[in-house]
Backbone as a chain_set.jsonl record, in Angstrom:
{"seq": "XXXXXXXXXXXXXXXXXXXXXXXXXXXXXXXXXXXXXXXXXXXXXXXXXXXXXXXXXXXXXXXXXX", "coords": {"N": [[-34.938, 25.342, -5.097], [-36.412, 23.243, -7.393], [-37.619, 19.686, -7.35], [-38.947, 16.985, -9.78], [-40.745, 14.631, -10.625], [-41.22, 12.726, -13.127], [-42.561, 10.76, -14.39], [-44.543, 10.848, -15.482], [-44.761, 11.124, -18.235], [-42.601, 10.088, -19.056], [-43.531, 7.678, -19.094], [-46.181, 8.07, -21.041], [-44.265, 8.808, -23.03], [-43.173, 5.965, -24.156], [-45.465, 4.639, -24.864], [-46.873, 3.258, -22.506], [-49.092, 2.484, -19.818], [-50.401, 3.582, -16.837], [-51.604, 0.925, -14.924], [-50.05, -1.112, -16.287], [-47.704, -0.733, -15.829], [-47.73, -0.759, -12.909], [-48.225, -3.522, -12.787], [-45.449, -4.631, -14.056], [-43.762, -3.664, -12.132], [-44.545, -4.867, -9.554], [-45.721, -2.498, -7.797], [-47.854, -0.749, -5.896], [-50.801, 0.652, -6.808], [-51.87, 2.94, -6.306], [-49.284, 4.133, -5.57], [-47.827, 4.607, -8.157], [-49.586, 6.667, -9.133], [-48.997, 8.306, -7.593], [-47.03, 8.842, -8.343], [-46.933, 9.93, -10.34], [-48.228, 12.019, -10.364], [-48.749, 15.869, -10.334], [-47.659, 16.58, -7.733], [-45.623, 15.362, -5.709], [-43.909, 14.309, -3.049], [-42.748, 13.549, -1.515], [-40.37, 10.092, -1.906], [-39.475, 6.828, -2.168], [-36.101, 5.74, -2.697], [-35.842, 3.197, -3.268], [-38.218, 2.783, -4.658], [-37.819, 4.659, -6.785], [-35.548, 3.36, -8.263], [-36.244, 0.75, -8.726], [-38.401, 1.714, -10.625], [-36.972, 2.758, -13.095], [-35.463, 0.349, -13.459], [-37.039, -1.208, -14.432], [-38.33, 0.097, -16.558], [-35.629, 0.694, -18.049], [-34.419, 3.205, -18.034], [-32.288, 5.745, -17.362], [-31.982, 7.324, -14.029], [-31.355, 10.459, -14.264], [-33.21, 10.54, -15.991], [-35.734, 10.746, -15.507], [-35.915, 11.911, -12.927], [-36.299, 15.47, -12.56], [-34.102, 18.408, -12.391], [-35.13, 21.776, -11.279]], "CA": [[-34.72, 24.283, -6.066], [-37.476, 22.047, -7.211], [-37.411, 18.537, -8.111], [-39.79, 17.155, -10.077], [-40.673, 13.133, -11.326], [-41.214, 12.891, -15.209], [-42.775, 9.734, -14.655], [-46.002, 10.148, -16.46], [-44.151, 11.998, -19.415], [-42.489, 9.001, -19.617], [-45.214, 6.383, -19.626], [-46.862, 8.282, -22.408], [-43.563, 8.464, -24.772], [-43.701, 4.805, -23.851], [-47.017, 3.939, -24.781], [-47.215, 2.044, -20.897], [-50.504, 2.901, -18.467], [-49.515, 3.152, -14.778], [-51.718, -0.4, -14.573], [-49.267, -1.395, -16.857], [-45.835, -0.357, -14.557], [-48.271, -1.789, -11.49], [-47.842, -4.879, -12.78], [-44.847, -4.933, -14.142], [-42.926, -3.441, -11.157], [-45.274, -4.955, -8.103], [-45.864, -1.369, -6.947], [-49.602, -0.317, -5.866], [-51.593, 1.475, -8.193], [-51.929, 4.381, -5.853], [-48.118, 4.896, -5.567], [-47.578, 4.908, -9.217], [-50.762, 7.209, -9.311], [-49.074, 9.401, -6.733], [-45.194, 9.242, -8.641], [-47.336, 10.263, -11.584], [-48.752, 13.607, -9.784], [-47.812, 17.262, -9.989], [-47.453, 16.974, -6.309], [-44.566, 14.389, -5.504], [-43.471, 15.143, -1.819], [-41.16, 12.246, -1.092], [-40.581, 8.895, -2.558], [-38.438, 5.877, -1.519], [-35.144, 5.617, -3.51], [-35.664, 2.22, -3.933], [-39.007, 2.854, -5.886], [-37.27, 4.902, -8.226], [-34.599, 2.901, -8.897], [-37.068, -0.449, -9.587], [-39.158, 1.788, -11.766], [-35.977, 3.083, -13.707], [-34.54, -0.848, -13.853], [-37.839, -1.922, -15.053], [-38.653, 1.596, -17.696], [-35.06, 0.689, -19.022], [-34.096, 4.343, -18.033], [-31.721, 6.168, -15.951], [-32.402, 8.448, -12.998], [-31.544, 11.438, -14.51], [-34.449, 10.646, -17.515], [-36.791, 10.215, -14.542], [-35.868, 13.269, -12.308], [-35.752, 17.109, -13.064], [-34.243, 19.462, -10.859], [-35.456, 23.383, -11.47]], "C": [[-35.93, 23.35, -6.038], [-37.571, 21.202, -8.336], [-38.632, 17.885, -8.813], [-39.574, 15.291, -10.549], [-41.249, 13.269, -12.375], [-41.805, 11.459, -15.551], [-44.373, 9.552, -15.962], [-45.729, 10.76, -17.821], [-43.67, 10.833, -19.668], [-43.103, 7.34, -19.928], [-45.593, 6.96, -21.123], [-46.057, 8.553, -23.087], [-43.12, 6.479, -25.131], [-44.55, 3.865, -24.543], [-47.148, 2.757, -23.409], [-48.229, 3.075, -20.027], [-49.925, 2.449, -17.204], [-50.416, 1.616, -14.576], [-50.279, -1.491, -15.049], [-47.792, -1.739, -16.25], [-46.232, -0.949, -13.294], [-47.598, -3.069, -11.731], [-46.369, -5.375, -13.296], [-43.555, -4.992, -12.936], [-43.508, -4.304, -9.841], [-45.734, -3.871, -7.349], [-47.114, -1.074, -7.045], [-49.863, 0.183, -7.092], [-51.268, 3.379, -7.276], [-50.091, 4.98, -5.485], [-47.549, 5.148, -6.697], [-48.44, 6.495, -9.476], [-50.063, 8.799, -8.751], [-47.611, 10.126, -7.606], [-45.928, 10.219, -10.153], [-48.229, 12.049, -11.675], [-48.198, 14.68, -9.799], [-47.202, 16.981, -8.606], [-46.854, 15.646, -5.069], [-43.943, 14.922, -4.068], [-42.29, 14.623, -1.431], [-41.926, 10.68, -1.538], [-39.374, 7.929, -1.88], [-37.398, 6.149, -2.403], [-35.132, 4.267, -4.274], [-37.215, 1.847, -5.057], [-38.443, 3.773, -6.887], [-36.622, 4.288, -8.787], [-35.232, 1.433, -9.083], [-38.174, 0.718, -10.832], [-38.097, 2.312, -13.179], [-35.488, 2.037, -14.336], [-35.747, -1.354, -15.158], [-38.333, -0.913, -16.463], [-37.346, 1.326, -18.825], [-34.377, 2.474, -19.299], [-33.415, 4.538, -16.879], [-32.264, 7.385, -15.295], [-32.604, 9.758, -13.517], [-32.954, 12.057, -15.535], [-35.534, 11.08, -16.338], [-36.924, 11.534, -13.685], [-35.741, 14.505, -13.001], [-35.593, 17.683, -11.899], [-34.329, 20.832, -11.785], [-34.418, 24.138, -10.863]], "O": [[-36.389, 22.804, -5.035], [-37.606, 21.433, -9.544], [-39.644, 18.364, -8.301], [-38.47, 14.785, -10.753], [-41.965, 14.268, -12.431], [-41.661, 10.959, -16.666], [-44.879, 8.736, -16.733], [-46.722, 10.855, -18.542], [-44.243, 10.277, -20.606], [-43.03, 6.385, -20.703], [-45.325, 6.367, -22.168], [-46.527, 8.733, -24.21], [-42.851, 5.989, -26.228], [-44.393, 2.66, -24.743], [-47.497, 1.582, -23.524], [-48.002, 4.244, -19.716], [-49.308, 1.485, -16.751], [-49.71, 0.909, -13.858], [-49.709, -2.339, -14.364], [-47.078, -2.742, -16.269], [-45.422, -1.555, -12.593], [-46.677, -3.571, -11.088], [-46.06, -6.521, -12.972], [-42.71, -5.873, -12.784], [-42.649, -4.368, -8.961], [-46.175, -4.132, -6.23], [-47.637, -1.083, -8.159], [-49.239, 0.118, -8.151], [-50.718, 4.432, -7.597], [-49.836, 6.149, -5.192], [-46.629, 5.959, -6.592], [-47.813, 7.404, -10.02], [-50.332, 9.933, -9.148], [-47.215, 11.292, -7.603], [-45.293, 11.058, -10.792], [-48.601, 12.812, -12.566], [-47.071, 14.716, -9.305], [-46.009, 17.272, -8.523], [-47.384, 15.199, -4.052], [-43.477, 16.061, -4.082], [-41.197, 15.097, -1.123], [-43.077, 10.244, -1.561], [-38.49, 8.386, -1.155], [-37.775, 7.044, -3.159], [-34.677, 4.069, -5.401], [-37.29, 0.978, -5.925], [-38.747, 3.462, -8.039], [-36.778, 4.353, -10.007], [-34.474, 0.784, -9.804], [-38.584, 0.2, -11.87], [-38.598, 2.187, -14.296], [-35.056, 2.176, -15.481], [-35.52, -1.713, -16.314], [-38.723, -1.564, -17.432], [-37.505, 1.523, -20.029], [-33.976, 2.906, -20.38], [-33.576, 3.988, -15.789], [-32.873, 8.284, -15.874], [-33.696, 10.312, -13.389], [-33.459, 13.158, -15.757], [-36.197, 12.06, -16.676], [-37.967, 12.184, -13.742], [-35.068, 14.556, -14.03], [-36.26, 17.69, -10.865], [-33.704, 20.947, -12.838], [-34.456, 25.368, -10.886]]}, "num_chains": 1, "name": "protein.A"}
């Protein structure tokens, strides 16, 4: 099974730049940078669920499982 973050799919139906979600969420650049990567290994729960509160989306928009 493989999970996958949809975050930069959803920035760009969006129109928002990960500087953009930096600042709006407080979260680095390089952990947006990293949620925004093919190659997502592990993430906090509670950064998904501030970038979800702040995107205006739920979890499931945000995750894919394969």
């Amino acid at each position: 099974m493989a999970i996958r973050v949809r975050l930069r799919q959803i920035l760009e139906q969006k129109g928002i730049s990960q500087r953009e979600l930096g600042r709006i969420t407080g979260l680095r650049a390089s952990t947006i940078n990293h949620l925004c990567s093919d190659n997502v290994d592990r993430v906090y729960l509670e950064t998904l669920e501030l970038v979800c509160k702040k995107l205006d989306i739920r979890i499931e928009e945000l995750i894919e499982i394969d």
